[in-house]
C-alpha positions as CSV (number, residue, x, y, z in Angstrom):
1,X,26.5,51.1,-32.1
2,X,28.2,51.9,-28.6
3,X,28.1,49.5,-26.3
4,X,25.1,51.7,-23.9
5,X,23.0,51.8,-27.2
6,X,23.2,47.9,-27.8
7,X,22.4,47.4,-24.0
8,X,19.3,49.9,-24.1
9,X,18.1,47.7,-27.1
10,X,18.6,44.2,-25.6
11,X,16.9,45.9,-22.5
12,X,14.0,47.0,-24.3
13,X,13.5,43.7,-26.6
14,X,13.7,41.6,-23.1
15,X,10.8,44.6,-22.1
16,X,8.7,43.9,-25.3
17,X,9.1,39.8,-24.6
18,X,7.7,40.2,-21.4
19,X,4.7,42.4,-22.2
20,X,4.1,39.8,-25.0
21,X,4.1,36.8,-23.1
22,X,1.8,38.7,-20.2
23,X,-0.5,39.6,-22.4
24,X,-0.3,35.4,-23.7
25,X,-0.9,35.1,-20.2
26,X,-3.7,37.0,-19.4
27,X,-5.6,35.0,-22.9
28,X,-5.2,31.7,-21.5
29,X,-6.3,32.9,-18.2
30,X,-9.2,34.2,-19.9
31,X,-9.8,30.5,-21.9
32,X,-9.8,29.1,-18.3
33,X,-12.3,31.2,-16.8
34,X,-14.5,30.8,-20.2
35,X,-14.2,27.2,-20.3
36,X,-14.2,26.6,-15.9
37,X,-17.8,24.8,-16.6
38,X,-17.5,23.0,-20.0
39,X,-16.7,19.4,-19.0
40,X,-16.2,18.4,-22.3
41,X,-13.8,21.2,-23.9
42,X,-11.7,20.8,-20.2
43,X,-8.7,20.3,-21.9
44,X,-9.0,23.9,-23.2
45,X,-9.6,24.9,-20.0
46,X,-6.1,23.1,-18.7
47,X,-4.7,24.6,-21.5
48,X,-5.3,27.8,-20.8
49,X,-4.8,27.6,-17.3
50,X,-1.4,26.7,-17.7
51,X,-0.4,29.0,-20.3
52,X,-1.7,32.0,-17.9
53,X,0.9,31.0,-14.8
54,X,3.5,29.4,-17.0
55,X,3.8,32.7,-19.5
56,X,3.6,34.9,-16.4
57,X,6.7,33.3,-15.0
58,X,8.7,33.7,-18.0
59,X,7.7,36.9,-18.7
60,X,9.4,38.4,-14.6
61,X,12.3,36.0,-15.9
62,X,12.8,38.1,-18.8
63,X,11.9,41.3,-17.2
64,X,14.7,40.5,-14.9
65,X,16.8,39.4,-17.4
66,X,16.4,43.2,-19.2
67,X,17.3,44.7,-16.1
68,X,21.3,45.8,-15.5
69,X,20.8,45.3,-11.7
70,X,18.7,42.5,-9.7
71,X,15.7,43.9,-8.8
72,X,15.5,42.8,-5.1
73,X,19.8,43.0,-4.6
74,X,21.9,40.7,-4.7
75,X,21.5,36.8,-2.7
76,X,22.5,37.4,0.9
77,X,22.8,34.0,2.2
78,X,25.6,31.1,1.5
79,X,23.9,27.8,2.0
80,X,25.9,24.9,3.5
81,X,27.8,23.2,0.2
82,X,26.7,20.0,-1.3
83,X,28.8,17.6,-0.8
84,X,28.7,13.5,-2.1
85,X,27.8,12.1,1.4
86,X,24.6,13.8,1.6
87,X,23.5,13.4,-1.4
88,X,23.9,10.0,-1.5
89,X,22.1,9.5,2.0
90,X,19.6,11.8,0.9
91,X,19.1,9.7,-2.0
92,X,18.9,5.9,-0.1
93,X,16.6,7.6,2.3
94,X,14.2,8.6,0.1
95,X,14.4,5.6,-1.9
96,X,13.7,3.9,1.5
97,X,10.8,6.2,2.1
98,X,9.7,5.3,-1.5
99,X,9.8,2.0,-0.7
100,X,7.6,2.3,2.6
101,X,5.2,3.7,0.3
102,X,4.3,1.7,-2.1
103,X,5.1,-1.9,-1.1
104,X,1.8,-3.6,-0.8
105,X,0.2,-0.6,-1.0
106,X,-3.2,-2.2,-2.3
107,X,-3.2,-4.4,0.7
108,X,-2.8,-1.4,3.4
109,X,-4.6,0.3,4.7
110,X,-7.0,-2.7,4.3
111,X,-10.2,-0.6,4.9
112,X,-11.2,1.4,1.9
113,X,-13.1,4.5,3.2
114,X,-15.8,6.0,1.4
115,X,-14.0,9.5,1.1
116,X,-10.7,7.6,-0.3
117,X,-13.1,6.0,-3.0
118,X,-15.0,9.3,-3.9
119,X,-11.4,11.1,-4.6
120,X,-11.4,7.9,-7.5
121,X,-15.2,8.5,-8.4
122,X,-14.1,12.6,-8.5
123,X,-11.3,11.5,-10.7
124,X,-12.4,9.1,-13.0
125,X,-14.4,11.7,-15.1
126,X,-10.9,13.1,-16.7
127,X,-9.9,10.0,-18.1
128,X,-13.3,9.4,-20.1
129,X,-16.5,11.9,-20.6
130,X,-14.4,15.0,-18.8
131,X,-14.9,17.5,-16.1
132,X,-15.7,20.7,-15.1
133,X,-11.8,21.5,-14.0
134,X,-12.7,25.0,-12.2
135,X,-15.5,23.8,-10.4
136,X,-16.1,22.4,-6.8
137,X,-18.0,19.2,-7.1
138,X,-17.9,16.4,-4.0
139,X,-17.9,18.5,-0.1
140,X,-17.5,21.5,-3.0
141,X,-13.6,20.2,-2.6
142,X,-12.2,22.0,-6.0
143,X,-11.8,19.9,-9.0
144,X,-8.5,20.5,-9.9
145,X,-7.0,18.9,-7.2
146,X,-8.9,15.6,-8.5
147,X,-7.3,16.2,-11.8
148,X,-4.3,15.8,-9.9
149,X,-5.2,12.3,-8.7
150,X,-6.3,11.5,-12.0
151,X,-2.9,11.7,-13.7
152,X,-1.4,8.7,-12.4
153,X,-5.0,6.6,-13.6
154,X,-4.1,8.0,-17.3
155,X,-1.2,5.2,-17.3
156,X,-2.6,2.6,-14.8
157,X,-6.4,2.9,-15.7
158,X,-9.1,4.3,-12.5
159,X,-7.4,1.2,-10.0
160,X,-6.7,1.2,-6.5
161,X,-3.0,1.1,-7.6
162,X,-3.3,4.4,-9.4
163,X,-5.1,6.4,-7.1
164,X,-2.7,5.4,-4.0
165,X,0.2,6.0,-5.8
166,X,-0.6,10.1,-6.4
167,X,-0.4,10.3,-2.4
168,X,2.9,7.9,-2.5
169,X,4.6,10.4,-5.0
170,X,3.2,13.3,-3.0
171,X,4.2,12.1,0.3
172,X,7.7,11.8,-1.1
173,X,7.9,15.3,-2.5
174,X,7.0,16.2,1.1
175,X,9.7,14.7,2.1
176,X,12.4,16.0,-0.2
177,X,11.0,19.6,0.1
178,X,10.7,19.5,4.0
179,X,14.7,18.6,3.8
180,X,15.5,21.7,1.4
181,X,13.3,24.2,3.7
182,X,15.4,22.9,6.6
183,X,18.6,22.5,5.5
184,X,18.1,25.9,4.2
185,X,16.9,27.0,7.5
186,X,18.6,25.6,9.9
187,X,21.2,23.7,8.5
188,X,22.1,20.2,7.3
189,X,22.0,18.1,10.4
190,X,18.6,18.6,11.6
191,X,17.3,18.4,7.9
192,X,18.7,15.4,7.9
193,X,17.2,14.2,11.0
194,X,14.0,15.2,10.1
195,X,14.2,13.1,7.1
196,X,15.0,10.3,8.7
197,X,12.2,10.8,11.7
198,X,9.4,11.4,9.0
199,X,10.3,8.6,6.8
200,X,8.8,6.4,8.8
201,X,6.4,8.3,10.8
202,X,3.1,6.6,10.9
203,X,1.1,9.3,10.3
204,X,2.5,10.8,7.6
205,X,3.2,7.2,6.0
206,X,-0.8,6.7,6.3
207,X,-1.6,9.5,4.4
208,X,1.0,8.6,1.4
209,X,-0.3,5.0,1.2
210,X,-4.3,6.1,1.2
211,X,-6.2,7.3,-1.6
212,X,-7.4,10.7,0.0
213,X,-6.5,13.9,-1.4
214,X,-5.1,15.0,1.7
215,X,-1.7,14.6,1.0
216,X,-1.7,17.5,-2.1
217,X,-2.2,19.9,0.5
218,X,0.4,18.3,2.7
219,X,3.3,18.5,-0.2
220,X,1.9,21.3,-2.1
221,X,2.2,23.4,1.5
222,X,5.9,22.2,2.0
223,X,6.8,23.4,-1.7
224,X,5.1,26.7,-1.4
225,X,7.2,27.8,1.8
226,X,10.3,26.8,0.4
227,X,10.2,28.4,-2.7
228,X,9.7,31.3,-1.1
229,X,11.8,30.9,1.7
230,X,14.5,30.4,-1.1
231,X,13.0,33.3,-3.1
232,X,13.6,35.6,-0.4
233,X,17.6,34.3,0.3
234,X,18.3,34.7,-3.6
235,X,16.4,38.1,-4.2
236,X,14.4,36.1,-7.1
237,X,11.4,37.3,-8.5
238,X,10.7,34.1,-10.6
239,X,11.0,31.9,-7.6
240,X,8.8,34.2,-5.7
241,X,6.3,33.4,-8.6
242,X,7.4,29.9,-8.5
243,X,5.8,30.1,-4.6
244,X,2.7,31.7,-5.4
245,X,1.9,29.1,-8.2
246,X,2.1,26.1,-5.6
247,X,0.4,28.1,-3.3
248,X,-2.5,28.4,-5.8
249,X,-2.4,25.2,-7.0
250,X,-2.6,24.0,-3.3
251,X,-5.0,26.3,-2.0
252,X,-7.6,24.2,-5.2
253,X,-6.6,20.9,-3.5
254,X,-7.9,20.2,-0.2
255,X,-8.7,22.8,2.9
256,X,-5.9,22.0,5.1
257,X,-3.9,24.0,2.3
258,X,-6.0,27.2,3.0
259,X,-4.2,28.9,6.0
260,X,-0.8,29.2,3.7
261,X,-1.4,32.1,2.2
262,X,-1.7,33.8,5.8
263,X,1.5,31.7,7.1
264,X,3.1,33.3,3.9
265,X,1.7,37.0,4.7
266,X,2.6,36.2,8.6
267,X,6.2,35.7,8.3
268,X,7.0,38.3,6.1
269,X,5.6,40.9,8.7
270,X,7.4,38.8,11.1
271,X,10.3,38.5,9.7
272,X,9.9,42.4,9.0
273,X,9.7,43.5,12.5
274,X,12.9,41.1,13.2
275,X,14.5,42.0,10.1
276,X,14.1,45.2,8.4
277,X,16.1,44.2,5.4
278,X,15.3,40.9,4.9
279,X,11.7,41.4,5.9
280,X,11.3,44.1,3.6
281,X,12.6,41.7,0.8
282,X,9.9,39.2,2.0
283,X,6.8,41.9,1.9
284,X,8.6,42.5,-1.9
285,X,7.9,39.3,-3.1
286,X,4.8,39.0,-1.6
287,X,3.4,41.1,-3.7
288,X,4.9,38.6,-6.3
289,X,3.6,35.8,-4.9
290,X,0.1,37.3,-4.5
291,X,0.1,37.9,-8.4
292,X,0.9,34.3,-9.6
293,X,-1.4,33.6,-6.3
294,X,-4.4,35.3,-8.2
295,X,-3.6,34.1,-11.1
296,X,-3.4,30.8,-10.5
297,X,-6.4,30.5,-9.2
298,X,-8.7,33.3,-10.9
299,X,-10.9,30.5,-12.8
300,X,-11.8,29.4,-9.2
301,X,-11.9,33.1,-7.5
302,X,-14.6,33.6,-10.7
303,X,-16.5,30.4,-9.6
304,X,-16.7,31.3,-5.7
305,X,-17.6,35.2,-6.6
306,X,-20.8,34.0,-9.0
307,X,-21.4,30.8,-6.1
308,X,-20.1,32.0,-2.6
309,X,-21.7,29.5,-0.7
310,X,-19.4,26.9,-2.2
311,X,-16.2,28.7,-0.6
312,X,-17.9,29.0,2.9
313,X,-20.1,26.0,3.2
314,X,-17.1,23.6,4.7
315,X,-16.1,26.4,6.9
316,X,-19.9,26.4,8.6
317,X,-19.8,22.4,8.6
318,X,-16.6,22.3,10.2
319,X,-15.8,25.3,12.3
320,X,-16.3,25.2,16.3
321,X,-18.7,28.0,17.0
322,X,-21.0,28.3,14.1
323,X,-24.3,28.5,14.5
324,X,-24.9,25.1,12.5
325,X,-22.6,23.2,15.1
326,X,-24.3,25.0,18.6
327,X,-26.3,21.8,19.6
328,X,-23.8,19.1,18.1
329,X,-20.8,20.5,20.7
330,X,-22.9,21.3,23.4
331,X,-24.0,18.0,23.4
332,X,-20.7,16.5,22.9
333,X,-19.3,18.9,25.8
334,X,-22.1,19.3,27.8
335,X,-21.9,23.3,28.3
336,X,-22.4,26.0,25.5
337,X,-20.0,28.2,27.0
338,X,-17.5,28.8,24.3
339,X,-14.5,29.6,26.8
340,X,-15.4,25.8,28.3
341,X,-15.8,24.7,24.8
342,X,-12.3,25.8,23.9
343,X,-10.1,24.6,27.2
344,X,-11.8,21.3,26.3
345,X,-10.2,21.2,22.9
346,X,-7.6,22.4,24.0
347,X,-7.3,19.0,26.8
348,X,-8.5,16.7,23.3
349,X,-5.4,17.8,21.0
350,X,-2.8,17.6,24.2
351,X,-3.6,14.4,25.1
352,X,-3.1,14.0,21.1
353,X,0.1,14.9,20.7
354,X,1.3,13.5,24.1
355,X,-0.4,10.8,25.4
356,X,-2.4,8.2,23.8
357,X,-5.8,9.4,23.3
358,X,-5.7,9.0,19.1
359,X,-8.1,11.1,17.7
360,X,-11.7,11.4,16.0
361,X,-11.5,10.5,12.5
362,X,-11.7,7.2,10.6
363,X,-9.7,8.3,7.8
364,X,-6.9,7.3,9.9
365,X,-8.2,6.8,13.4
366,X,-5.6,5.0,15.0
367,X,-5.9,4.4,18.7
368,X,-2.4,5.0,20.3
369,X,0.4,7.5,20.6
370,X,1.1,9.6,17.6
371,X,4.3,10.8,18.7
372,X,6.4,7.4,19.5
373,X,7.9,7.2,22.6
374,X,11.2,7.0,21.9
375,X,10.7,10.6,20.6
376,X,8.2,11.9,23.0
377,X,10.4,13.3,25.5
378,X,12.8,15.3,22.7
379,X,9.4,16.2,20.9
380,X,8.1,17.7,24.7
381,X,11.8,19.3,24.9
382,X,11.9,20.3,21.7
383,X,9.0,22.7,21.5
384,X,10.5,24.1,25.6
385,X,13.8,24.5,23.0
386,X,11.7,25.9,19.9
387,X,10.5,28.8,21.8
388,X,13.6,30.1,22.2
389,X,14.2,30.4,18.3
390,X,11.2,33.2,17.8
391,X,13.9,35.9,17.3
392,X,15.1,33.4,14.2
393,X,13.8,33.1,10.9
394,X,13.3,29.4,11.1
395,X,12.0,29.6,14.5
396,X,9.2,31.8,13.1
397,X,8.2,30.2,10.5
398,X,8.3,26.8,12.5
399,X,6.0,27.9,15.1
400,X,3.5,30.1,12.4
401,X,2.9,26.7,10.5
402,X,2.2,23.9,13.6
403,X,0.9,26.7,15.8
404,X,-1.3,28.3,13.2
405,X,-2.2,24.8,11.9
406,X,-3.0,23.1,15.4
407,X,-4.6,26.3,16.1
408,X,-7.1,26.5,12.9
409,X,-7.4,22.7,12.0
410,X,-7.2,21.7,15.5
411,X,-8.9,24.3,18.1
412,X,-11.3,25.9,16.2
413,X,-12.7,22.6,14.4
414,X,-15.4,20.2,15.6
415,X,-14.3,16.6,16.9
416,X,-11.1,17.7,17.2
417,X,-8.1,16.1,17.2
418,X,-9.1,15.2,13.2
419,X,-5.9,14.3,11.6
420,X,-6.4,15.5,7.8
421,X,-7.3,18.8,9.2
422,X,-3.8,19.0,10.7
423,X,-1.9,17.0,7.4
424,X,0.2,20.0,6.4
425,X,2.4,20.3,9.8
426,X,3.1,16.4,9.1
427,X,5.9,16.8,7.2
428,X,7.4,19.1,9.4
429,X,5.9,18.2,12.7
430,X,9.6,16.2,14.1
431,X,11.3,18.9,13.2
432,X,10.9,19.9,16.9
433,X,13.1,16.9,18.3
434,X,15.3,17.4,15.4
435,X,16.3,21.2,16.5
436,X,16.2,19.7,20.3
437,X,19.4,16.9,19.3
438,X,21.1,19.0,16.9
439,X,21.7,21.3,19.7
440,X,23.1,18.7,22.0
441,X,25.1,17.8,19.3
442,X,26.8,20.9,19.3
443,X,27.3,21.1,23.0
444,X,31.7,21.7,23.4
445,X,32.3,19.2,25.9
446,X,31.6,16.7,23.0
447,X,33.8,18.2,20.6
448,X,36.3,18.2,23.2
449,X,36.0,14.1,23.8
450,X,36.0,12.0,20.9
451,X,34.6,9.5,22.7
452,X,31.8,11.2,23.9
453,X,30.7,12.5,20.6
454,X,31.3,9.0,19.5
455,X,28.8,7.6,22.1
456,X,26.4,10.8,21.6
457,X,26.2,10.2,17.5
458,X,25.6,6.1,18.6
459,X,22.5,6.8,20.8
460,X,21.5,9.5,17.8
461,X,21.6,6.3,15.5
462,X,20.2,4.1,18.3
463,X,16.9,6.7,18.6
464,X,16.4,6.5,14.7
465,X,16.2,2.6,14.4
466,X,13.7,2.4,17.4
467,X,11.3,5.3,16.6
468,X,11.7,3.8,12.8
469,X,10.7,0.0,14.1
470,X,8.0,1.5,16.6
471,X,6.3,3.7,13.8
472,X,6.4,0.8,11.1
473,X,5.2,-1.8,13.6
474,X,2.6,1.0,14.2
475,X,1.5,1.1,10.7
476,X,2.0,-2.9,9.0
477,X,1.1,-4.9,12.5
478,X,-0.9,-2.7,14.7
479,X,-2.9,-0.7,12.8
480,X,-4.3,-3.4,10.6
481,X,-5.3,-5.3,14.0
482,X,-7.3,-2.4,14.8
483,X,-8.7,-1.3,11.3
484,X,-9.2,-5.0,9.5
485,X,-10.2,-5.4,6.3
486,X,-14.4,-5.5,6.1
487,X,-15.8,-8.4,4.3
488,X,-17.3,-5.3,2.1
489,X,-13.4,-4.4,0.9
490,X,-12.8,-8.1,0.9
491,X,-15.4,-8.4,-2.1
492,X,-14.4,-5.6,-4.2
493,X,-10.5,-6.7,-3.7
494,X,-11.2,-10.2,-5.0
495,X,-13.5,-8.6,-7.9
496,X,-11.2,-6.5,-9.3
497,X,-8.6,-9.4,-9.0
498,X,-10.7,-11.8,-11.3
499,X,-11.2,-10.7,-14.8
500,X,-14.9,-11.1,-16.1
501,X,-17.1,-10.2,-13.2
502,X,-20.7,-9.2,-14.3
503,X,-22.6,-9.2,-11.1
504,X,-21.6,-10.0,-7.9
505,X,-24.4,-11.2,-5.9
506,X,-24.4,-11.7,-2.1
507,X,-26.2,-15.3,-0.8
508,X,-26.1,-14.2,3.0
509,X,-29.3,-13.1,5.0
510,X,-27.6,-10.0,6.3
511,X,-27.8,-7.4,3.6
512,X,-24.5,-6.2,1.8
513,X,-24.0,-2.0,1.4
514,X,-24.0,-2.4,-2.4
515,X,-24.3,1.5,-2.7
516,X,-20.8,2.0,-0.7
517,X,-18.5,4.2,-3.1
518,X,-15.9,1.2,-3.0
519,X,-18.5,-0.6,-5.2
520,X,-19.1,2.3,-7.6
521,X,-15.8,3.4,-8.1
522,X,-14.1,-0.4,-7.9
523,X,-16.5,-2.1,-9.8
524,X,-18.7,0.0,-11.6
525,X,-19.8,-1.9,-14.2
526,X,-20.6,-5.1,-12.0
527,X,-24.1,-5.3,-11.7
528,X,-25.4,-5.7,-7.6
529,X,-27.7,-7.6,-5.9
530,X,-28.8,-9.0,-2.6
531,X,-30.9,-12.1,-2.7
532,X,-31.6,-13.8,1.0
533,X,-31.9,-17.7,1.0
534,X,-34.6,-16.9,3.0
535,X,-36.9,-15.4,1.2
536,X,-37.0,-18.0,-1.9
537,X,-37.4,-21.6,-2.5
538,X,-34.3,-23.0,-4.1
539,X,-35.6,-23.5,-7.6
540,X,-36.5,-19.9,-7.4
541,X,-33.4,-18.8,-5.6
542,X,-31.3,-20.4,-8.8
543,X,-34.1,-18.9,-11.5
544,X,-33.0,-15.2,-9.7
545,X,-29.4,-16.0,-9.7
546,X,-29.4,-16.9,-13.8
547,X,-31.4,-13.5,-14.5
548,X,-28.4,-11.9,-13.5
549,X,-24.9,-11.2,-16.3
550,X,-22.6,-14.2,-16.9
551,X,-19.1,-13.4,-14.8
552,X,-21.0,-14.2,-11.6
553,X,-19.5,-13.8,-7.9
554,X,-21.5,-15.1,-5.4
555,X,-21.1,-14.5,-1.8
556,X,-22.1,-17.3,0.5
557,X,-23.0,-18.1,4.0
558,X,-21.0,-21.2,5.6
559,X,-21.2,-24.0,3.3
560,X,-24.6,-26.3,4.7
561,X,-26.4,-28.3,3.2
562,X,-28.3,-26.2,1.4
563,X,-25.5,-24.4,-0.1
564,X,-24.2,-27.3,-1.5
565,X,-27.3,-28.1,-3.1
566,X,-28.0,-24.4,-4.4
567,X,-24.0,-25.1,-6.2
568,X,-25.3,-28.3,-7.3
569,X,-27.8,-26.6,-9.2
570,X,-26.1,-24.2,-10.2
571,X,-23.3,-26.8,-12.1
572,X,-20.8,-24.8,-10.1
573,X,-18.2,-27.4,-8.7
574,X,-16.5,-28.3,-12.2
575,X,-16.1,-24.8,-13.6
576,X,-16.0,-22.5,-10.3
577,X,-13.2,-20.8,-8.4
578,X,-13.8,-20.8,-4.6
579,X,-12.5,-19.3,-1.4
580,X,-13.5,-18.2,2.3
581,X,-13.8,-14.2,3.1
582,X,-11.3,-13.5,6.7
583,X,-12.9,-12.1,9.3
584,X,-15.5,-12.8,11.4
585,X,-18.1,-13.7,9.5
586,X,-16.8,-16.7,7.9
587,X,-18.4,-16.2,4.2
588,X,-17.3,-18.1,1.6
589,X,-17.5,-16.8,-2.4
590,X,-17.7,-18.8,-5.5
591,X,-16.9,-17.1,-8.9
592,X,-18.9,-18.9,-11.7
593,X,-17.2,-17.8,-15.7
């Protein structure tokens, strides 16, 4: 057999692998979409799911692989070599941004939010009776991105541990994948600033220590671009694919993630009209993308198209001018003119990013400067600077993510500035400074003078450690002074801590929220009740307290008299583990076996 004969056959074997493994694919998208509403069969429905994008991948890589030429050309871009140095900083800094991350991280943020513990109540389903995986269930928020929290619970159990540490590892992989897009971009040093800046940034370090699902959209954005940034430098059809699969999984996570698909769409027509080579690569692989796109999420396309109001009903809650929200802005803005409306927002998210306004959410809703001010005046320069990288690829990019970001999660929302609307530019967000000092950095009178580059790279280093100590003070000193622990968190903390708590039951006249998600997702088999001194003689008071399960927490005013006698009764003082609650309040708590 001639050597053209034995090609045309390997060609046409690599063709028939790939039509087999499509047609693999398009079955276990198929067991997705039939199983999308069987909770209990949602393994199948995982299954299948992940056959359908995984399948599809390998079947371009062997398409490609049957092919005598590349079939976008060949890779047109050298990146900047690795070399030991930066990898090992790259490695101790994200170590050290581990770190931040997930020392104490059951202890802050102290407050535990009701939307942080109905991510855990979203979750816990996978881990016993199941879930629907390709439907929308709590704000019709997607399921599969609770899946995603779950995974860490199926080692750790449904704890406050586990369900912090998926946004830890996520905030991380933020991290590392902003670094790759910018190195890739614009080159080692400001990737490497940007690292370093982020680390510690407040904000972003809030997001990867709480329990919201916020952060999947913020590292599952970050992933998406580079992929395909990189698809488009090395011609790759499978990384192209690669890009559309985080794009679908992080368009199912939370709705911050939505506006990548049109950043995606947006730069390749951009970097078309800049670019006619390049940018006609880019619109390639889009179509690429797109495909692993639907595919990746057709179980949930299937969902919206037989229940559209679940794909538009957070849209009409949220967005500035619908009719839903008329009265609530007018009232907040006192006019219903929409161009008024607007410049006001528009005043709200500048004094945002520049002054020290904080913003409208308790999520986070820290009451200070968001952008330290060590960094403020390179982050105001930077973005003067930034504009004049539109003609560039990065520039682009840059300024379609923040500006479309600010723009769709900032402008056009209601009680704006809301910081998880705007979580996805967090990871790239001090990327603006970074550009800014890179630049001076490579101004020729410091390469001329050793000793000014010398002094330039010391105040480099001396701008790192204070924005670090500013932002950490911000988030272990400051911020807990302004968002304490509630005597509420304080309970389920110390109830999770003691093993064998039946009931807890709450002694003090002022009623406890025992229907707070913390409770039921915390301590869910703990049985709650509120019984005021008040409104019982003491014999009856300590009948009440014995109807309740053995394991009992109570939660008591400041010991009195009657306190002590209500113990007494109780034969609580030989047996009994005590303590006082911080805060305020002053209540103590006694845990009877």
């Amino acid at each position: 057999m001639s050597n053209e004969d034995q090609t045309a056959t390997g060609r046409s074997r690599y063709g028939a692998a790939a039509i087999g493994l499509a047609a693999l694919a398009v079955a276990g998208i198929a067991t997705a979409i039939y199983f999308r509403y069987d909770a209990e069969h949602w393994p199948a429905a995982l299954a299948g799911w992940t056959i359908g994008w995984v399948f599809t991948l390998v079947a371009i890589a062997a398409w490609q692989s049957g092919r005598s030429h590349p079939i976008l050309g060949r890779e047109s871009r050298e990146q900047p070599r690795w070399r030991s140095p930066e990898v090992l900083a790259l490695i101790l800094i994200l170590a050290v941004a581990t770190a931040l991350r997930v020392v104490a991280i059951e202890s802050f943020p102290a407050q535990l939010h009701n939307d942080e513990m109905s991510c855990l109540l979203e979750a816990r389903p996978f881990l016993a009776e199941g879930q629907d995986l390709f439907n929308t269930g709590w704000f019709d928020c997607p399921h599969l991105g609770f899946f995603l929290t779950s995974i860490p619970m199926h080692i750790l159990g449904p704890t406050l541990l586990a369900l912090r540490l998926s946004s830890a590892l996520l905030g991380v992989i933020s991290l590392l994948a902003a670094y790759l897009l910018v190195r890739r971009l614009f080159g080692v040093r400001p990737a490497m600033l940007l690292l370093l800046f982020t680390a510690p940034f407040h904000w972003h370090l809030h997001y990867s220590r709480a329990g919201f699902h916020y952060m999947q959209a913020g590292a599952l954005t970050v992933v998406a671009l580079w992929l395909f940034v990189t698809a488009v430098d090395r011609r790759s059809p499978l990384l192209f694919g690669c890009a559309g699969v985080a794009a679908g999984i992080a368009c199912q996570t939370y709705y911050a993630a939505w506006l990548l698909p049109v950043i995606l769409i947006a730069w390749s027509a951009a970097r078309w009209l800049s670019d006619r080579g390049e940018g006609s690569i880019a619109l390639r692989g889009l179509v690429v993308t797109a495909a692993l796109f639907a595919i990746t999420t057709a179980p949930l396309l299937v969902h919206y198209a037989t229940r559209p109001h679940t794909a538009t009903s957070r849209t009409e809650q949220v967005f500035l001018l619908s009719e839903q929200n008329r009265d609530h802005v007018s009232r907040v803005y006192g006019t219903d003119n929409g161009l008024e409306i607007l410049v006001c927002q528009a005043d709200r998210l500048a004094r945002f990013f520049f002054g020290n306004a904080g913003e409208r959410s308790i999520q986070y809703g820290f009451h200070g400067r968001y952008i330290d001010p060590f960094l403020l005046s390179f982050f105001t320069a930077g973005l003067i600077y930034g504009l004049a990288l539109l003609r560039t690829r990065g520039g682009q990019l840059l300024w379609l993510w923040v500006g479309g970001t600010v723009v769709a999660g900032g402008l056009l929302t209601i009680d704006a500035p809301f910081t998880p609307r705007l979580i996805t530019v967090t990871p790239i967000l001090l990327l603006f400074p970074a550009l800014l000092i890179d630049r001076l950095l490579r101004i020729g009178l410091l390469a001329r003078h050793w000793w000014l580059k010398a002094a330039a790279i010391t105040g480099v280093a001396a701008l790192v450690v204070a924005s670090g100590w500013w932002n950490l003070r911000t988030t272990f000193v400051i911020y807990p002074s302004q968002r304490p622990a509630l005597q509420r968190d304080q309970i389920v903390r110390l109830a999770t801590q003691i093993n064998g708590v039946g009931s807890i039951i709450n002694l003090v006249e002022s009623p406890e929220d025992f229907g707070h998600e913390a409770y039921r997702a915390l301590v869910p088999d703990a049985v709650l009740a509120n019984l005021p001194p008040s409104a019982y003689e003491i014999d009856e008071l300590v009948e009440a307290i014995e109807t309740y399960p053995t394991g009992r927490l109570l939660v008591l005013p400041p010991r009195t008299r009657s306190t002590a006698d209500l113990l007494e009764r109780l034969n609580a003082d030989d047996h009994a583990s005590t303590g006082t609650f911080g805060g305020h309040a002053g209540a103590n708590w006694i845990f009877i076996p």
